[in-house]
Every structure is written in structure tokens, then in C-alpha cells.
N, C-alpha and C positions, 0 to 999 in steps of 0.2 A: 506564451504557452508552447508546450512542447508539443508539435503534431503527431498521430497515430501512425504514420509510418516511422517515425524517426525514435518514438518510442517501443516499437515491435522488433524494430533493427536494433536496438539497445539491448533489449529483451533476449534475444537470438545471440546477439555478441556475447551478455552475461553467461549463458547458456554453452555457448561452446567454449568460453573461459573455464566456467566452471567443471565442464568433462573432460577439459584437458589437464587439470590441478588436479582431478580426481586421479587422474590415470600414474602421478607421481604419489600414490598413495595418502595422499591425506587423511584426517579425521577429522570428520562432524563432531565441537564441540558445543552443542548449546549451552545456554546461558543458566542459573537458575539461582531464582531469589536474588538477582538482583534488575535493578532500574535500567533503562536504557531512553537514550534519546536518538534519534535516525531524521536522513530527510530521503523526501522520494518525488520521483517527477511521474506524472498522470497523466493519462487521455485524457479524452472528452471536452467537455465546457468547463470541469471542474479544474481547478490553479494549482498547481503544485505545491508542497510542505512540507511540514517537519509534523516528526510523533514523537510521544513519550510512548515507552512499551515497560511495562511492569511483567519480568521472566518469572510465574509462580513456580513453576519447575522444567526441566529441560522439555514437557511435552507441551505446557498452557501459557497462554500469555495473553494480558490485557492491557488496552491500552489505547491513546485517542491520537488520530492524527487530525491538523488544523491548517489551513492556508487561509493567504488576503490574499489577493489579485486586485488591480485597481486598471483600470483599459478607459484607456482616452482614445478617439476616434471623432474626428470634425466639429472639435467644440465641443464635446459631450463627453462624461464619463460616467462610468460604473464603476460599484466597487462588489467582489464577492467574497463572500468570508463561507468558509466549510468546517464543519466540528461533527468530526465522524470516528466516535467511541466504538470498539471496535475487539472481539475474542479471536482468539486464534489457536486452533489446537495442530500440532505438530507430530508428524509421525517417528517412531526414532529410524536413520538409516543415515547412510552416509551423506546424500542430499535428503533433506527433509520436506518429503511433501505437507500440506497445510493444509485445512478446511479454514476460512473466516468467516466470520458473522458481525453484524452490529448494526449502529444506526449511524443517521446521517443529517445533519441539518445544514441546509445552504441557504445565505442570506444574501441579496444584490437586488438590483433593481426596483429597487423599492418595495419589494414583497419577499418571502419567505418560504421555504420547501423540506419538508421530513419525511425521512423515509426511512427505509430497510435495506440492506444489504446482503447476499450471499455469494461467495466465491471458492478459489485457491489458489492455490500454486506452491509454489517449491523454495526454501531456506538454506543458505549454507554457512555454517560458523566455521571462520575461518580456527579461532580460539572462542575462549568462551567471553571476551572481550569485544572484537569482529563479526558481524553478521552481514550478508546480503540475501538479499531477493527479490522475486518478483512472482507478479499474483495478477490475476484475474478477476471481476464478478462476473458470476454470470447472472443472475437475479438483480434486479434493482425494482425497487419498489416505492413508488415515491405518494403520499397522500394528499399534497395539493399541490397544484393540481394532480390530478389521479392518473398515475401514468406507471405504465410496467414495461420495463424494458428485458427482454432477454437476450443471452450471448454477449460477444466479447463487448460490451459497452464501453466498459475501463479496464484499464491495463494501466498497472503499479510497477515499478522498481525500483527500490529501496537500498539503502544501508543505515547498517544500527548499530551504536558504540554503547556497549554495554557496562555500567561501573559497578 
């Protein structure tokens, strides 16, 4: 798994990439009414994956991201599976800021966890084909066990190839 420094330094590089392409004048072209698939690499305890993203129009979009992780350690292994279906509304500007929402079900250890999610962060289409980004939650909500986390918990960044 990818550690939290190494994904905030991705984060920060994506970031100063992306304001230095703006500066050569680009244009934000989001996606719309079509499908997309993307992978993205995550903080936390949770294993990195791939989404499917459904573009309803250049501001909304739904869609599920999923991972398996399998960790072997001294004889013993885990496996964890994540399926976290997931709304995203997009601002229009040249980098696109995002609100997201959804839920969350993570399986390992022989037991089970669902929860809720809220976040953001910011999108840039390269064309309407090309996307990147990276997001935030700050909310996490989880019901069993009953656990609330607030602030940077996870931290996402992505790419998504839109058909």
C-alpha cells in the first residue's frame, strides 16, 4: 500500500503540474454522458483500485470504486475488499473543484464494515476523454463498529479514461 506521505507528495506534484499546464492556457474539458473507467491510489488502511464513473453531464457523475488487497505477514494473511459507490458533483472552471458523497463497504478479517462518506477536491480534463484528480474526505462514517473519523483520513488521486 501506498503510505500518506508518499501519497500527499503525489497530491502536491499533481497540483503544481496541473497550475503549470494551466498557465500554457488550457481548457477544462469534462466529460458528458459517457462511461468511464479510472484507477487511483489511497491512504489509510484502505488498498488501492480501479472505478467505473458514469459522466451524467459535464457537472454530475456516479459511480463505484472497488479494491482487493491480500497482506501476508509471518504465516498469516488478510484479504480486504472495498466497494464504495459514490456522487460527485463538479463545479464548472478551468480546474474543477468537487463535493463527493457515498457509501462504503469494506470486507477483511473475517468481519465486515459500512459506512458513509463525505469529501472534495479538484478535477482536470485534459479533453473530454482524459481526466485527473485528487480528493479528500473529510467525514467518514462508519457503523460497525461505530466509528467517526474526521479530517484528512483519505486522500485519493486518480485518473480516468472516459469512452
Amino acid at each position: 500500500m501506498i503510505s500518506y506521505f508518499q501519497l500527499r507528495t503525489a497530491t502536491l506534484c499533481f497540483l503544481f503540474v496541473l497550475s503549470a499546464s494551466l498557465a500554457y492556457g488550457q481548457k477544462n474539458a469534462p466529460p458528458s454522458g459517457q462511461f468511464g473507467l479510472g484507477v487511483y491510489a489511497i491512504t489509510s488502511n484502505l488498498p488501492s483500485g480501479v472505478e467505473g464513473t458514469y459522466a451524467i453531464n459535464e457537472n454530475m457523475q456516479a459511480g463505484a470504486q472497488t479494491s482487493l488487497a491480500v497482506v501476508s505477514a509471518g504465516g498469516a494473511s488478510s484479504t480486504l475488499f472495498l466497494l464504495s459507490p459514490f456522487f460527485r458533483y463538479q463545479f464548472p472552471s478551468t480546474v474543477s473543484p468537487f463535493v463527493q458523497g457515498g457509501m462504503q463497504i469494506l470486507s477483511g478479517g473475517g468481519g465486515s464494515n459500512f459506512g458513509i462518506f463525505l469529501g472534495g477536491g479538484v478535477a482536470y480534463y485534459i479533453n473530454q476523454t482524459i481526466g485527473v484528480n485528487a480528493g479528500i474526505d473529510l467525514l467518514n462514517i462508519f457503523f460497525s463498529p461505530s466509528v467517526t473519523t474526521f479530517g484528512w483520513s483519505v486522500v485519493r488521486v486518480g485518473a480516468d479514461w472516459f469512452f
